[in-house]
Phi, psi and omega in degrees: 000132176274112192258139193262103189158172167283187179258322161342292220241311209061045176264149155293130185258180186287334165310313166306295169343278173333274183344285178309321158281352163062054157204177212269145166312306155335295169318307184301340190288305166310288192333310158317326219250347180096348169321129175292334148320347166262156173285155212274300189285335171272344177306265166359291228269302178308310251224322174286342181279311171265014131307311184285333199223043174045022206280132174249120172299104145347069177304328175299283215296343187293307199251024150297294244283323227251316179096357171204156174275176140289006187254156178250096236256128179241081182239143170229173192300342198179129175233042159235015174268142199252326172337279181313352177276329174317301169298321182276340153325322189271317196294290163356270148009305164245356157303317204271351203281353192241017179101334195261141188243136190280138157251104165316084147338341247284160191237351193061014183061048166216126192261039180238299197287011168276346170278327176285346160272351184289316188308315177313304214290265166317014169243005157258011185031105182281187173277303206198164192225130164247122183251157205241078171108171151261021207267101161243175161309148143333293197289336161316310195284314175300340181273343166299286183291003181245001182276352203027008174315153168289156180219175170215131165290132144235195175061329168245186178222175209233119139244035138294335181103343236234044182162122169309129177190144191221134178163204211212169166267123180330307195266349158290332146329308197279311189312296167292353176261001159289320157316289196310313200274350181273348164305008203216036186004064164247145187239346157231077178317050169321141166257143169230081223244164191178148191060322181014096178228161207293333122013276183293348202266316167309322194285321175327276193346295203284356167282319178305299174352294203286315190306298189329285190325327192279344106130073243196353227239115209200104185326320206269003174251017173251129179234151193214125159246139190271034186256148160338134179299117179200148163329304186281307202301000187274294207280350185293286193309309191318301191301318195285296187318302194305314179319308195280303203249059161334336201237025147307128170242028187179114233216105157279140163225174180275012185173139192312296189305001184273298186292331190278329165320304177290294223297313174301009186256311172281354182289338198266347166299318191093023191264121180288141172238128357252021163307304199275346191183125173306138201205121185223124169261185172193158214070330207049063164308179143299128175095345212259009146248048179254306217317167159210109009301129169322145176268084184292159215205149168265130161251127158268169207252052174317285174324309182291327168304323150327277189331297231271296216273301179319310181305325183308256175350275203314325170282357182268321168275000183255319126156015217265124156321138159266127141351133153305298205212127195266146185218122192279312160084163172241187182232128173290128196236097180257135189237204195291005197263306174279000000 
């Protein structure tokens, strides 16, 4: 009788695998593993072989054997955030095709708890890490420049310069959605903020900015929460800002599910958008060129911002040179709310 297993465990070992499909331990290993480099039919012939004999691959025993794992370590602020599923879809996508397996963070938009997962993390020692911002702890950036893992930024660029990163700029964004309206000769701007995560804090800036030069510009027309971004808090906000500020004629906000709030809020009002007051969004989120009125929007390069930062990686692990910093840029979408 042929005994199947390691002698440990009696587990199928990888060896087996191989054997039975009649290819080399290696292959089997790329085949499992998603490499693209293998052919489509050893692909096939491997994956039908650790079926039959029930075998599952030993990530632990991969990175005794290797001195690293194959995962790719992802953390962001939120996965109830819809922003953040594009990016990780593209990032999938070009990791696994390449063997690597992603493990997902969340942090909650808190950088004490992104330093206790980066410490967990790097003690399975990834191939590489993808980060969401800079807003880190002091001790995140020292375990970052001593961990020598390769790392990537995404969604901000450095402006120092100092640190591999793919995104576009915040405050030019903010910066440009101020521009359009006052181009659409409106003059009693509002910022409508949510979450105020360092994101959210840039684009105000680059909104205030431009109001200030216009001399245009009045503290008191920002209303800012620190609770998650939704729809009802965008009708929440939206109501209260009208109460206060009646002769407001334009409104940025800051994420898309905020203005689709407001804008259903003026609907239950009776407020015409944009005769009586002007309405800008930022991502072009889903739906928001459904709104009615359509929702002009800053679009942002989520999906793309994924790809380019996974590529950005895989050449950093490949010891390959790099770009520092991709900068994606973003798009003004103007539909019927300005």
């Amino acid at each position: 009788m042929t005994r199947i297993g390691s002698r440990s465990t009696g587990r199928p070992t990888l060896n087996e695998v191989a054997r039975l499909a009649a290819v080399s331990p290696i292959t089997a290993s790329r085949a499992l593993r998603g490499i693209a480099t293998v052919a489509p039919e050893l692909v096939e012939k491997v994956r039908a072989a650790a079926l039959s004999l029930g075998y599952v691959a030993n990530p632990a025993a991969r990175a005794l054997a290797s001195s690293q794992s194959q995962t790719v370590v992802v953390l962001v602020p939120s996965l109830s955030n819809q922003l953040f599923i594009e990016p990780l879809e593209a990032i999938q996508g070009v990791l696994r095709t390449r063997g690597l397996e992603v493990v997902i963070g969340n942090y909650h938009y808190s950088p004490v708890e992104e330093e206790n997962l980066l410490r967990s993390h790097l003690a399975n020692r990834p191939r590489g890490m993808l980060l969401t911002g800079f807003d880190h702890t002091p001790a995140v950036r020292e375990l970052l420049k001593s961990s020598g893992v390769p790392c990537v930024h995404m969604m901000e660029l450095d402006p120092m310069r100092g640190a591999y990163c793919v995104g576009f700029s915040q405050e030019q964004a903010g910066a440009e959605a101020a521009r359009h309206l006052l181009g659409r000769g409106r003059r009693r701007l509002a910022y409508i903020a949510a979450q105020l995560d360092p994101r959210v804090i840039q684009r105000g800036d680059g909104f205030r900015r431009v109001l200030r030069d216009a001399g245009v510009y009045d503290p008191a027309l920002e209303v800012m929460s620190p609770l998650p971004s939704s729809i009802g808090l965008g009708a929440e906000l939206f109501a209260r800002l009208l109460e206060e500020h009646p002769d407001v004629d334009a409104v940025f906000f800051c994420n898309d599910d905020l203005a689709q709030g407001a804008t259903l809020e003026a609907l239950r009002r009776g407020i015409k958008i944009p005769e009586r007051v002007s309405l800008i969004g930022f991502n072009d989120l889903p739906g928001s060129a459904h709104m009615v009125p359509r929702l002009t929007s800053i679009r942002t390069p989520r999906e793309a911002v994924g790809e380019r930062a996974a590529q950005l990686l895989l050449g950093l692990i490949e010891g390959i040179t790099q770009e520092l910093q991709i900068d994606l840029g973003f798009e003004l979408v103007v539909r019927e709310s300005t």
